[in-house]
C-alpha positions as CSV (number, residue, x, y, z in Angstrom):
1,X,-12.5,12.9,6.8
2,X,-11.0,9.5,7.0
3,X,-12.8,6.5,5.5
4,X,-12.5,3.2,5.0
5,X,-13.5,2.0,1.8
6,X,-14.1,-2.1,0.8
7,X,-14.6,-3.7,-2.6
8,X,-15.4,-7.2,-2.7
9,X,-16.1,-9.7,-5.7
10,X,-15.6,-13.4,-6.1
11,X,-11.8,-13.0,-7.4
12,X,-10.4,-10.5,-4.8
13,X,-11.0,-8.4,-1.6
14,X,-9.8,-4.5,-1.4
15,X,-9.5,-2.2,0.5
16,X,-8.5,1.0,1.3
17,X,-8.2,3.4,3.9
18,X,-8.5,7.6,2.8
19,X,-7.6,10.8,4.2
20,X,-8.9,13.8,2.8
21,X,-9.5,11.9,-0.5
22,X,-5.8,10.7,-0.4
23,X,-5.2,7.0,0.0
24,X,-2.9,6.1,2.6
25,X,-3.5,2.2,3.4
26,X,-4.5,-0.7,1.0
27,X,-4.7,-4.7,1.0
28,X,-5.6,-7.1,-1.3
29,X,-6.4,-10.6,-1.1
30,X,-6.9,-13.5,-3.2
31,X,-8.3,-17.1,-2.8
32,X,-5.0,-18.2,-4.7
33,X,-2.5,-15.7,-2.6
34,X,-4.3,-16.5,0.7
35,X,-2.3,-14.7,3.5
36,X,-0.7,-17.2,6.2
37,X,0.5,-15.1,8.8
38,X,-1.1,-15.8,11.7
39,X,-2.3,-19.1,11.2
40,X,-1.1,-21.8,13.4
41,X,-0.5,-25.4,12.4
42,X,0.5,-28.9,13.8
43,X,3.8,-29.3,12.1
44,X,6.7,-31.9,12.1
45,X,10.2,-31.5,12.2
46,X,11.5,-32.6,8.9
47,X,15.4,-31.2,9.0
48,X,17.7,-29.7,11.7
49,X,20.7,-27.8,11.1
50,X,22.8,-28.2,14.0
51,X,24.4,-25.3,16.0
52,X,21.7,-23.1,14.9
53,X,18.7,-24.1,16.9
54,X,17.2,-23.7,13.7
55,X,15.0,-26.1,11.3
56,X,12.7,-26.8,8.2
57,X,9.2,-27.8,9.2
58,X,6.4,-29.7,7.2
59,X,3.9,-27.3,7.6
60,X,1.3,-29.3,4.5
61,X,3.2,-27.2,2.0
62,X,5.3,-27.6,-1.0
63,X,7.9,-25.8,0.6
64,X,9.1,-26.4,3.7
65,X,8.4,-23.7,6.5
66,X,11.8,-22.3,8.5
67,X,11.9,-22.4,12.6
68,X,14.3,-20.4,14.4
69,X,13.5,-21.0,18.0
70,X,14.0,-17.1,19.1
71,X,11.7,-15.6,16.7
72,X,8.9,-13.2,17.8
73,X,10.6,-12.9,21.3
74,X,11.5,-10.1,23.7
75,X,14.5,-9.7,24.4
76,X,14.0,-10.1,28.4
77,X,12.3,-12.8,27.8
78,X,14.6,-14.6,25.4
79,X,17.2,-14.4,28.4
80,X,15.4,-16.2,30.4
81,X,14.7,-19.1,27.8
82,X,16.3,-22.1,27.8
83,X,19.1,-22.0,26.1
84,X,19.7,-25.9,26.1
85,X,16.1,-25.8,24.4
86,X,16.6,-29.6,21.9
87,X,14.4,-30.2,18.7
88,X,14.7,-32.9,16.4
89,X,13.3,-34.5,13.5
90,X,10.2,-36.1,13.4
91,X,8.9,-34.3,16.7
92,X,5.3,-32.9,16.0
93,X,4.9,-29.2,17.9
94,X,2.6,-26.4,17.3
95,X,4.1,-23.4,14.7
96,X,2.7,-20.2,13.8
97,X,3.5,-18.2,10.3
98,X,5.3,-14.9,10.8
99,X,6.2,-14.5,7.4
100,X,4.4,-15.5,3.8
101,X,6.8,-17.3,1.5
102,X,8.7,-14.8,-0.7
103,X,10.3,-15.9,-3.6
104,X,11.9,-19.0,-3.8
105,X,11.7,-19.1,0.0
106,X,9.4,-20.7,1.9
107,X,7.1,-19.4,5.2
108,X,8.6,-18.4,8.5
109,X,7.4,-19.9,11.3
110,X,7.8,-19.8,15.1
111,X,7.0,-21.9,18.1
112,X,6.0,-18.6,20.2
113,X,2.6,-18.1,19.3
114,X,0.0,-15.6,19.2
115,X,-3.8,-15.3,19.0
116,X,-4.7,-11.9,18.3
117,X,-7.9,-10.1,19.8
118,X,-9.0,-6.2,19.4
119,X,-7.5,-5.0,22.0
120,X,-5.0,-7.3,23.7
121,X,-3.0,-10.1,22.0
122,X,-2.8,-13.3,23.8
123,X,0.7,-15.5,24.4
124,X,0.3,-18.6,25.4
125,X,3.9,-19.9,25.3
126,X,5.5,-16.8,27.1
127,X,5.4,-15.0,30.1
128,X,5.6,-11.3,29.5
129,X,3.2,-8.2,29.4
130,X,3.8,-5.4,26.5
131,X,2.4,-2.6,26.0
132,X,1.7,-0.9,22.5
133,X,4.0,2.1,22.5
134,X,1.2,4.2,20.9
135,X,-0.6,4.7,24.1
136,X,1.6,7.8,25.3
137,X,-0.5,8.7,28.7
138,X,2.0,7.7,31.5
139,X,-1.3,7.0,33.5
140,X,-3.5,5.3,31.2
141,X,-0.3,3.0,30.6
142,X,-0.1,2.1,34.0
143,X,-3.8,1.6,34.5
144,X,-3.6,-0.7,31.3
145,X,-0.1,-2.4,32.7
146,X,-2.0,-3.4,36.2
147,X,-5.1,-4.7,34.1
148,X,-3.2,-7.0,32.3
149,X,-1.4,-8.4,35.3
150,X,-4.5,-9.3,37.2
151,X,-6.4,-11.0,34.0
152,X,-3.2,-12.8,32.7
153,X,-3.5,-16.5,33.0
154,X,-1.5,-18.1,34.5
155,X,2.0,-19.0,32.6
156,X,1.3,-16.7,29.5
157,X,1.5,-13.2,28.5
158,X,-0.5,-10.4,26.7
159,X,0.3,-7.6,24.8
160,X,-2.6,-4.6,25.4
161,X,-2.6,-3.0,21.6
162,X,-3.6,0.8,21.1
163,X,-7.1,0.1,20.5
164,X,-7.0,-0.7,24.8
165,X,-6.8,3.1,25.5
166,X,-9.5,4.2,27.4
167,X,-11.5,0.9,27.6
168,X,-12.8,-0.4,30.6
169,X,-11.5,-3.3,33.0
170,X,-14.6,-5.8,32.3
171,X,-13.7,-4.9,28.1
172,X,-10.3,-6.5,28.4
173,X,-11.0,-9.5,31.1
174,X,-13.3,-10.0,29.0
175,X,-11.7,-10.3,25.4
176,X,-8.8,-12.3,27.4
177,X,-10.9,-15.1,28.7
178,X,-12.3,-15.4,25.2
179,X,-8.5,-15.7,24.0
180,X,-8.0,-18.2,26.3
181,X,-10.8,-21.1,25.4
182,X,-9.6,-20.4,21.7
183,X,-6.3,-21.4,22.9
184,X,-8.0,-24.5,24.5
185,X,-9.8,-25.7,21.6
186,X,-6.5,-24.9,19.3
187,X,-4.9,-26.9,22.1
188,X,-7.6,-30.0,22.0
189,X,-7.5,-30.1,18.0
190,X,-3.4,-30.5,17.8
191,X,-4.1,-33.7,19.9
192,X,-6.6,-35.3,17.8
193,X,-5.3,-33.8,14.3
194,X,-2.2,-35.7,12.5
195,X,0.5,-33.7,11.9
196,X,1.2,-31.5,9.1
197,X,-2.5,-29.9,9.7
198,X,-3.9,-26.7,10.2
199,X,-5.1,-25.2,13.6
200,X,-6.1,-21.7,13.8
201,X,-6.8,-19.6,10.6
202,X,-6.3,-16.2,11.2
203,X,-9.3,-14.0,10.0
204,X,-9.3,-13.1,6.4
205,X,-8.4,-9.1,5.5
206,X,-12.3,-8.0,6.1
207,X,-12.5,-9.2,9.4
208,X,-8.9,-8.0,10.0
209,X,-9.5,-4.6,8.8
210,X,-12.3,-3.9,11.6
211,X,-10.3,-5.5,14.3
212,X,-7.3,-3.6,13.5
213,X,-8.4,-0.5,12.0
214,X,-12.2,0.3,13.0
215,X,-10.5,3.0,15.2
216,X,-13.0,6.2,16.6
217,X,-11.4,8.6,14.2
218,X,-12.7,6.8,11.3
219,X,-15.5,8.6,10.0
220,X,-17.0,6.6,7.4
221,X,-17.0,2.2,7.0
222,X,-18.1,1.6,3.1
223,X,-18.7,-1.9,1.6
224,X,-20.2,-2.5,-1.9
225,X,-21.0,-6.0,-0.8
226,X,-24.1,-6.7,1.2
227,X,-23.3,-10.0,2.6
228,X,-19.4,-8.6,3.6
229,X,-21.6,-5.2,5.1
230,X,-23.5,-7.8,7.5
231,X,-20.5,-9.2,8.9
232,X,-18.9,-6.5,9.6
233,X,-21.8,-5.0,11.2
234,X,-22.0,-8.2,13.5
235,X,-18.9,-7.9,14.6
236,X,-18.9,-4.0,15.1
237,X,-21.8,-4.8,17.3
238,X,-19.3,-6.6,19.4
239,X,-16.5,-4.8,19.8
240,X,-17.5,-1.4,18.9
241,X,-21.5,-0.4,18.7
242,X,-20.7,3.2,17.8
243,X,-18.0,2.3,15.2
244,X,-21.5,0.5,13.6
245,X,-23.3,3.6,12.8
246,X,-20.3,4.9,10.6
247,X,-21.2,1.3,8.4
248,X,-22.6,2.2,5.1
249,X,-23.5,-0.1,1.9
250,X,-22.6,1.1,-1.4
251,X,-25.0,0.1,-4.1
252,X,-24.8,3.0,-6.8
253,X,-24.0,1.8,-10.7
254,X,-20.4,3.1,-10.8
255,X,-17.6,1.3,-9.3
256,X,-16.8,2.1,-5.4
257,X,-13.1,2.5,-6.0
258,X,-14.0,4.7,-9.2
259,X,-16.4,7.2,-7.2
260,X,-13.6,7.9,-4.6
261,X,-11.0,8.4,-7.3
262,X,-9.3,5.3,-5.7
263,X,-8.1,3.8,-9.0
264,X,-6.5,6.6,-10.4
265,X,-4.0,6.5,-7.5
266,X,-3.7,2.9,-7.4
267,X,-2.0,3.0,-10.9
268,X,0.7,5.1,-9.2
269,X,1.9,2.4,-6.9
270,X,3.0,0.6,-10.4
271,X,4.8,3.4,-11.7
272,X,8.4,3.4,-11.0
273,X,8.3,6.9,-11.1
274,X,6.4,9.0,-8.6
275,X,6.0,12.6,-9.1
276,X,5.8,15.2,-6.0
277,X,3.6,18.5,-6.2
278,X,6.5,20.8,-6.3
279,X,7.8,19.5,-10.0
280,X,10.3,17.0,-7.8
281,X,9.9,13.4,-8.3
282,X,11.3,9.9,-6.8
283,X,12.4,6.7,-8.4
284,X,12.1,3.4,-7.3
285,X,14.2,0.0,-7.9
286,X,14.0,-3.0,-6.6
287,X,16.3,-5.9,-6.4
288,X,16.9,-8.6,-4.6
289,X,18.2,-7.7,-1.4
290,X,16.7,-4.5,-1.4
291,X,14.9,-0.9,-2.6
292,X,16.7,1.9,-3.7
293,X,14.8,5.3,-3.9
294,X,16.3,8.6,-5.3
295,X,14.9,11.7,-4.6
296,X,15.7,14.3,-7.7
297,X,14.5,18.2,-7.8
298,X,13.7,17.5,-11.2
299,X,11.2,21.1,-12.6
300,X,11.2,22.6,-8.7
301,X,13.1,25.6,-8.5
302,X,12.3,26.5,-5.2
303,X,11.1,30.4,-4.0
304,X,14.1,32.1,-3.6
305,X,17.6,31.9,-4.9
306,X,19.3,30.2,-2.2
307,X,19.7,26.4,-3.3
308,X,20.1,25.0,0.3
309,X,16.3,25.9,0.9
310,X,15.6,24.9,-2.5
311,X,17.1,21.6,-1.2
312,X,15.6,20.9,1.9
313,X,12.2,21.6,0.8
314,X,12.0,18.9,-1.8
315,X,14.1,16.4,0.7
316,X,11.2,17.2,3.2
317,X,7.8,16.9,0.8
318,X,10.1,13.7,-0.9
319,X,10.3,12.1,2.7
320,X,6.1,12.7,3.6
321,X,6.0,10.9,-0.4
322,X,8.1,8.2,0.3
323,X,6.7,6.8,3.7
324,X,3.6,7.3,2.3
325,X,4.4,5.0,-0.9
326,X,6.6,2.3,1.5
327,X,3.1,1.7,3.1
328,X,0.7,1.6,0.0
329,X,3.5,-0.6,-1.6
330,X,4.2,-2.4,1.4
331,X,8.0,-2.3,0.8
332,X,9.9,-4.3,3.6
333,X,13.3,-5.3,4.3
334,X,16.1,-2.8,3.7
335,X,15.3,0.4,2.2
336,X,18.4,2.7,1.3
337,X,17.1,6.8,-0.2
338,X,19.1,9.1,-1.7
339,X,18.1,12.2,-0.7
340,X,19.3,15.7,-2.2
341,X,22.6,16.0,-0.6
342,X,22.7,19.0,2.1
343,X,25.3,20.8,3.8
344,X,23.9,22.0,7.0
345,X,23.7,19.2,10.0
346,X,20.4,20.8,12.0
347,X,18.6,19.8,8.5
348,X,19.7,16.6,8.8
349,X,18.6,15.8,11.3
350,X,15.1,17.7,10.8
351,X,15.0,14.9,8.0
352,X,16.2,11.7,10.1
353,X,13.2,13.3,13.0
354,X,10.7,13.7,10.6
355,X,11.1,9.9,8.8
356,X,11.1,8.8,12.4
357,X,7.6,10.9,13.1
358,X,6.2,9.6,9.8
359,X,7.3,5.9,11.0
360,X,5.0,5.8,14.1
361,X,2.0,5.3,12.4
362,X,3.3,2.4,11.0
363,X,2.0,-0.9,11.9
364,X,4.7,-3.0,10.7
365,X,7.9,-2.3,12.7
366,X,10.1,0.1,10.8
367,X,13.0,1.6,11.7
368,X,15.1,5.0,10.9
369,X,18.7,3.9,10.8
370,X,20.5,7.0,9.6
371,X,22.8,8.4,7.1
372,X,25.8,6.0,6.4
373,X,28.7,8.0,5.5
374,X,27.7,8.7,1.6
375,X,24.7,10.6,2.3
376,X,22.3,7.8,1.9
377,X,19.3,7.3,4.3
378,X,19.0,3.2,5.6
379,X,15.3,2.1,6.7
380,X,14.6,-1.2,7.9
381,X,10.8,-2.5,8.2
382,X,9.7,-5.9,9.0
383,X,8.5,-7.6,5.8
384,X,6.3,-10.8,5.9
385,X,4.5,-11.0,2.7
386,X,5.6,-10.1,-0.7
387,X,4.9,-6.8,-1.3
388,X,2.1,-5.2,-3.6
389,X,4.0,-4.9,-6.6
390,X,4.7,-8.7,-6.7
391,X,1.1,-9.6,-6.1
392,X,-0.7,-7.3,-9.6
393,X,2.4,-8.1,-11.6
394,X,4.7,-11.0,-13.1
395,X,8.0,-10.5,-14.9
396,X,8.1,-9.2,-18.3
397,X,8.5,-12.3,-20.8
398,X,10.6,-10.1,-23.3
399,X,13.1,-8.5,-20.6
400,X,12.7,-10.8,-17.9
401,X,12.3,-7.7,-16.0
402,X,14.9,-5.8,-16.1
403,X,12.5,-3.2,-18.1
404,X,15.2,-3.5,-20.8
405,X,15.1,-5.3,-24.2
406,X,18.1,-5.2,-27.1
407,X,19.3,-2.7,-28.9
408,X,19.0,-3.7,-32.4
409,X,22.2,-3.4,-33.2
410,X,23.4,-6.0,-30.4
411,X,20.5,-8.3,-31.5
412,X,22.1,-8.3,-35.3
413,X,25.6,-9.0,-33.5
414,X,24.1,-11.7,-31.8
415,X,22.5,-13.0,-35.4
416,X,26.0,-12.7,-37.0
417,X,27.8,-14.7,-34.0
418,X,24.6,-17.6,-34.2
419,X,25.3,-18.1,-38.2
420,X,28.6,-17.4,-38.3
421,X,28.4,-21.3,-35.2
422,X,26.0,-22.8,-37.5
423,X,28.5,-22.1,-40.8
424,X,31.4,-23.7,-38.9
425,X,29.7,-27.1,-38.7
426,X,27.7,-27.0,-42.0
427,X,27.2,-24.3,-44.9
428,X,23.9,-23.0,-46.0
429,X,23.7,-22.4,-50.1
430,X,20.3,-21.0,-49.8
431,X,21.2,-18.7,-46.4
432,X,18.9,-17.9,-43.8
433,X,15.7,-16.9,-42.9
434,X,15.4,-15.3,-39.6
435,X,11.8,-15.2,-37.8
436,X,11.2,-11.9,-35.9
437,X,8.7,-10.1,-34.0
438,X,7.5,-7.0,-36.1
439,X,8.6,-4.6,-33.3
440,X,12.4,-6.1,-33.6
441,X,11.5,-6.4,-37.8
442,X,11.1,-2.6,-37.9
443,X,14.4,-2.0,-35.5
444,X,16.7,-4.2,-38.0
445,X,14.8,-3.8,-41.5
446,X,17.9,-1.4,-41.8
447,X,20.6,-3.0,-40.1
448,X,24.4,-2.2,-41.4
449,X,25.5,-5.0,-39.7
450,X,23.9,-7.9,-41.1
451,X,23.9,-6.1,-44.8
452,X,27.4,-6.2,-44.0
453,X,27.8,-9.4,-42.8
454,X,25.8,-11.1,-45.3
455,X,28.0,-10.0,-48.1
456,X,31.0,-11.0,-46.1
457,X,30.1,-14.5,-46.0
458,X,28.3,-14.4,-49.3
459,X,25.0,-15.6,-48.2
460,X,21.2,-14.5,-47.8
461,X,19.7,-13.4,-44.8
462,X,16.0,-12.9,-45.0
463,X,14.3,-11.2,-42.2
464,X,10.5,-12.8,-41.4
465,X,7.8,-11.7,-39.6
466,X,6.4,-13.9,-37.0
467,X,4.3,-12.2,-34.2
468,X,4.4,-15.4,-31.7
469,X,8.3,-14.1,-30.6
470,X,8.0,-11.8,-28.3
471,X,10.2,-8.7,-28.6
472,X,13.8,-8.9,-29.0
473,X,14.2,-13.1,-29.4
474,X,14.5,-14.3,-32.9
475,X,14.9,-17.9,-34.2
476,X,17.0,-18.9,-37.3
477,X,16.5,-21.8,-39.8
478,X,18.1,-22.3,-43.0
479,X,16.5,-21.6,-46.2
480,X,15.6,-24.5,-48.5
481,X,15.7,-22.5,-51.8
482,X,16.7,-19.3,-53.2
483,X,13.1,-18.6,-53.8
C-alpha cells in the first residue's frame, strides 16, 4: 500500500510518502526556510562579469541572486540562442529561482522560465516540446508529442510531464490555456511592479505534493489538518476526482507521524550511520564539495563460504539503502560510494544497472557516472536546496561540527602553551585559576601534564568549574591570592 501522509501545525508542514510501511519521500517546510524555487521575480541587474554571460541580480534579497544566461536550457535549443545575447547593469528583466541559497551562496536564477501545471509545464521564453522520459509507450508518446504541438502557443514550449499518460486531448488544451493567462497576468504585473519585486509564487509543499505526487497508485491521501484536508480536496476535484476519494482526515489523539511509525525512521536520516538488515551498515560524511558514503559488511557473513557472494550481496542491499537515503536526505551535488571492492566485471556492472534502475524514480535529475579507476562509485544529482540534514540541524558549538572535541591531554598542552605567553610578559605569584566545563573538569582533574608543568614553573594552577563553557574551551585568569 502506498500512502501519502501530511502533518501540519503553525511552525512547519510534513510530509511523507510510504510504501509498505517504509518511508521513501519526505519534505519539510517552514515560514522562516520558505522554498524559492520556482518563484519568479522582477529583478535588476546589479553586476556583470564580463566574458561569462553571467551576472548577480537584485532579486529583494540580502544576497544577491546569480544569472547564467544558459541555465535550464536544452541543449538544441541553446544552439539556436543567440549567442551575442548583451545584459548589463541596471536592466530590469524577469528571473526565475532554480536553486535556494546554500551556504554562503546566494539563489540561482534564470531568465528561461517556467510555470508549472499537472500535467504539462509551460515555457514561455523557449521554443521546444519535451517529453517526460517516464512515459515509455512509443505510441502514447507520440500521441502526447502531436497534442502538444497543436495546443502550443505560439513562440513558447511545453514539457508534457508523466502525470500526461493516458489523459485526454481537452485535459491538456485545457491546463495549457490556463498556463497561458497566468503567464499574462505575471506578464501585466512586471509592468506595473518596480523592480526588485515578486511575480509568481510557486505553490507551497501541500499544494505541490498533490500536483506532483497525487498519482493513481497512491492508495491512501492523509491530512491531520482539516483546513489543509479542504484544499486539497478542492483541488483533487480539479485535476483528479478519483484521486479525492483516497482523501482522509486524521483526527485520533496520537500523533499522525507516530501511528505510522514515521518518526522512528525519521531519526535515522540524522544518524551518520545507517544499518542494513543483513548486519552490513553505511556511513555518511559530508563536506563541502561533496558526500562520501562507505559501504562495510560489518556482522554479515553471508550464506556460504565463498566471499565474492558474500560481497556482492551486501554491495546490492547497500545500493537499494543508499538511493533510498540520497532521496529521504535529499543529498545533491556529487556523491562518491565506496562499495565492497569486487573482482568479477559482470557484477559490476549488475551494480552500475541497478543504481541506474533505482535512479529513475527519481525526480531530481541524477546521474550514474561509474567507477573511476579506485573502485569508487561517482553520482551526480541536481541539488537546489540545502538538503534535510541542514534544515533540523545547526553546527555543534563545542566542535564546530566536526563531531570531534579535544583530547584532554591536548587541551592541558594547549593550557601550558597559554600560561607559559602570559608568563613571558608578566609573572603571576598567586598562579592561575582555570574555568572549565565539568565534562572537560572530570577529563583533566588527573592531568600529568599540568601537574608537571605547574611544578616546572613553580606556580598554582587551580582547575574551576564553570558550566556556561561549553565542552573543550576553557578561559584562564590569574589568581589574586593564594587562598
Amino acid at each position: 500500500m502506498k500512502m501519502i501522509l501530511v502533518s501540519v501545525s503553525k511552525e512547519e508542514t510534513r510530509t511523507a510518502i510510504v510504501q509498505d510501511g517504509e518511508l521513501i519521500g519526505f519534505e519539510l517546510e517552514r515560514p522562516a526556510h520558505s522554498h524559492l524555487v520556482g518563484n519568479i521575480y522582477s529583478g535588476r541587474i546589479q553586476n556583470v562579469l564580463p566574458g561569462m554571460q553571467a551576472a548577480f541580480v537584485d532579486i529583494g534579497f540580502q544576497k544577491n541572486a546569480f544569472l547564467y544566461i544558459g541555465d535550464g536550457m536544452p541543449p538544441d535549443v541553446m544552439k539556436a540562442f543567440p549567442t551575442q545575447t548583451r545584459i548589463h547593469v541596471g536592466q530590469v528583466l524577469p528571473v526565475q529561482v532554480v536553486k535556494d541559497a546554500i551556504g554562503m551562496k546566494g539563489p540561482r536564477v534564470t531568465t528561461h522560465l517556467s510555470i508549472p501545471g499537472r500535467n504539462v509545464v509551460l515555457m514561455p521564453t523557449a521554443k521546444y516540446i519535451g517529453l517526460s522520459r517516464r512515459v515509455s509507450d512509443d505510441a502514447e508518446r507520440k500521441r502526447l508529442k502531436d497534442i502538444a504541438e497543436d495546443v502550443c502557443p505560439e513562440n513558447m514550449g511545453l514539457i508534457i510531464r508523466t502525470a500526461a499518460e493516458n489523459q485526454p486531448r481537452e485535459a491538456l488544451e485545457n491546463e495549457v490555456r490556463y498556463l497561458e493567462k497566468l503567464w499574462d497576468s505575471i506578464q501585466a504585473k512586471q509592468k506595473r511592479a518596480s523592480a526588485p519585486a515578486l511575480l509568481y509564487r510557486d505553490a507551497d509543499l501541500l499544494i505541490r505534493l498533490v500536483r506532483d505526487q497525487a498519482a493513481e497508485d497512491i492508495d491512501k491521501i492523509i491530512i491531520d489538518d482539516e483546513e489543509a484536508a479542504h484544499r486539497v480536496s478542492d483541488l483533487l476535484e480539479i485535476i483528479s476526482s478519483q484521486t479525492r476519494e483516497k482523501l482522509f482526515v486524521y483526527k485520533e489523539e496520537k500523533p499522525l507521524f507516530e501511528e505510522y511509525g514515521i518518526e522512528e525512521q525519521l531519526k535515522q536520516l540524522s544518524s551518520r550511520i545507517v544499518e542494513l538488515r543483513s548486519g552490513g551498515f553505511l556511513v555518511f560524511d559530508h563536506t563541502e564539495a561533496l558526500t562520501v558514503i562507505d559501504v562495510n559488511t560489518g556482522k554479515f557473513v553471508g550464506s556460504d563460504n565463498r566471499l565474492g557472494n558474500t560481497v556482492y550481496d551486501t554491495n546490492i542491499e547497500a545500493a537499494h539503502e543508499i538511493m533510498r537515503q540520497i532521496f529521504l536526505r535529499d543529498i545533491g551535488g556529487i556523491i562518491i560510494v565506496d562499495f565492497i571492492d569486487m573482482e568479477k566485471e559482470a557484477q559490476k556492472e549488475e551494480l552500475l544497472q541497478l543504481l541506474r534502475d533505482l535512479s529513475a524514480d527519481d525526480k531530481k535529475k541524477t546521474n550514474i557516472v561509474g567507477i573511476t579507476a579506485l573502485g569508487l562509485v561517482e553520482i551526480t544529482r541536481k541539488k537546489t536546496r540545502e538538503n534535510m540534514e541542514s534544515l533540523l540541524y545547526a553546527d555543534c558549538p563545542c566542535c564546530d561540527g566536526s563531531g570531534k572535541i579535544l583530547s584532554a591531554e591536548t587541551i592541558a598542552v594547549n593550557i601550558c602553551h597559554d600560561v607559559r605567553r602570559i608568563e613571558k610578559h608578566s609573572h603571576a605569584p598567586f598562579g592561575y585559576e582555570i574555568d572549565l566545563n565539568h565534562v572537560t573538569m572530570e577529563l583533566l582533574r588527573n592531568s600529568y601534564v599540568l601537574e608537571q608543568f605547574s611544578k616546572e614553573l613553580s606556580i598554582d594552577i587551580v582547575l574551576h568549574k564553570k558550566d556556561d563553557l561549553y565542552p573543550g574551551k576553557y578561559l584562564i585568569t590569574r589568581r589574586s591570592s593564594d587562598s
